[in-house]
N, C-alpha and C positions, 0 to 999 in steps of 0.2 A: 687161158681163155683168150684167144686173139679177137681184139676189137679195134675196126679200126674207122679210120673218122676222116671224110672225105668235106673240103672247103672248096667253097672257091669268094675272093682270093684264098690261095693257101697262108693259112696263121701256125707258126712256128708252136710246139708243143701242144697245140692245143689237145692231139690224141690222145696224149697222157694223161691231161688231166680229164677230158671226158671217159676214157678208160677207167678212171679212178672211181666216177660216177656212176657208170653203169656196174664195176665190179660190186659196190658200196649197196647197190641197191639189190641184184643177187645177193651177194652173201645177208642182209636184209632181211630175205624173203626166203634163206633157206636151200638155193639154188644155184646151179651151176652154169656156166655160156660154153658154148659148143666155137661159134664165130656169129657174133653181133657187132655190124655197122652203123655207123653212125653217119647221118648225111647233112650237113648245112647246106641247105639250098635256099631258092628265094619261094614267093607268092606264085610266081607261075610255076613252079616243077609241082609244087602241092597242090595248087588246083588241077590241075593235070591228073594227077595219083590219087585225089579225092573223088573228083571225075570218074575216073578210070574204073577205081576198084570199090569205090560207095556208091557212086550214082550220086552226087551231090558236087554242083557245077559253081564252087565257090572255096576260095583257099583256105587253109586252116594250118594249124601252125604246128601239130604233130601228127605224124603216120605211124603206125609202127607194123610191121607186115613178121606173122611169127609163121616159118615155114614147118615148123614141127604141130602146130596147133590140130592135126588132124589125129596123131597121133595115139593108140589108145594111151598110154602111161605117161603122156603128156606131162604132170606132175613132178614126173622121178627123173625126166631124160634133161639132158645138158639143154638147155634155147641155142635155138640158130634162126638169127633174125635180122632184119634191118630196121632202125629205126630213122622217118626222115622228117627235119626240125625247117619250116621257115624263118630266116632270120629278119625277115620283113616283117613278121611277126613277131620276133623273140623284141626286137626294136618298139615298133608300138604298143606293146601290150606291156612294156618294161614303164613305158610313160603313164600308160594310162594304173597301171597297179602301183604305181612311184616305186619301185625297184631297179636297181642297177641292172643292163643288160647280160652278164654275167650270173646275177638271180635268177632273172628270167630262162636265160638256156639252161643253166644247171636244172629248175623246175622242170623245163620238158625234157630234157633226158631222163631225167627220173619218172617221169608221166609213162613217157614211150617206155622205160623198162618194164616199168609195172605190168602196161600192157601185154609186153610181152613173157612176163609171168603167169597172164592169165586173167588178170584183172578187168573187170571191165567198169563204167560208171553209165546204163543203159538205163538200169532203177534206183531208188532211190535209196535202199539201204548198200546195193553193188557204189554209189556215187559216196556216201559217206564212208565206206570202206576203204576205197581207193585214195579219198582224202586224208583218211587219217595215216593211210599208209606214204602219201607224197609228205605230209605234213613231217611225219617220223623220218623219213629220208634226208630232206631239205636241214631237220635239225642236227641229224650225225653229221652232216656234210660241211659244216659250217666252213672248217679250213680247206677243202677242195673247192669251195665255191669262190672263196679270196684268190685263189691260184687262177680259178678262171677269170675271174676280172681281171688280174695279174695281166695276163693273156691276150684277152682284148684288148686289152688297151695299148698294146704293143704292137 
């Protein structure tokens, strides 16, 4: 499954080990990746892309854009998708939840997979689904998530 993971600045490994998280959460869920991106970007690319493709003129700290969603067997086919993560976000919201920033993006990578499994959190039984399925994620992940602070902080 090629995934790859675009910074700026560029952080040395980081691909691998977000690779490890999006694999982690397909195989999770059952599922296969065709080609899923990953994009650290900041507060303006995402309000831009929230904008753009929600109609909602204010940033948010994950997209995930699934181009097979149309798909009838949607289900069964490999995901081909991008997922885009503000780190402006991954940042303040690492404060205000007391978690290390490394927590924090590892959570939205796994958020954005889900989404792009198919997941959504619109209702409120779709929202505790979705949670228990981030919640499950986040716990397998525990040593991928060390490698990512690892990372950052490098």
């Amino acid at each position: 499954m090629p995934t790859t993971a675009a910074t700026r600045p560029r952080t040395p490994r980081i691909g691998t080990v977000l690779r490890g998280l999006v694999g982690l959460v397909l195989k999770l869920e059952g599922r296969r990746g065709s080609e899923i991106g990953v994009v650290l970007a900041n507060d303006d690319v995402l309000r831009e892309f929230n904008r753009r493709w929600r109609g909602i003129d204010r940033a948010t700290d994950v997209i995930s854009f699934n181009y097979d969603e149309d798909q009838p067997d949607r289900a069964t086919r490999s995901i081909t998708g991008d997922i885009v993560i503000s780190m402006d976000r991954v940042r303040s919201q690492a404060r205000r939840y007391r978690v290390t920033p490394g927590q924090e993006l590892a959570r939205l990578v796994i958020h954005g997979t889900l989404h792009l499994c198919g997941h959504d959190h619109a209702r409120a039984a779709e929202r505790r689904t979705m949670r228990e399925r981030e919640r499950a994620a986040v716990r397998a992940a525990t040593r991928t998530i060390r490698s990512l602070e690892q990372v950052l902080k490098t």
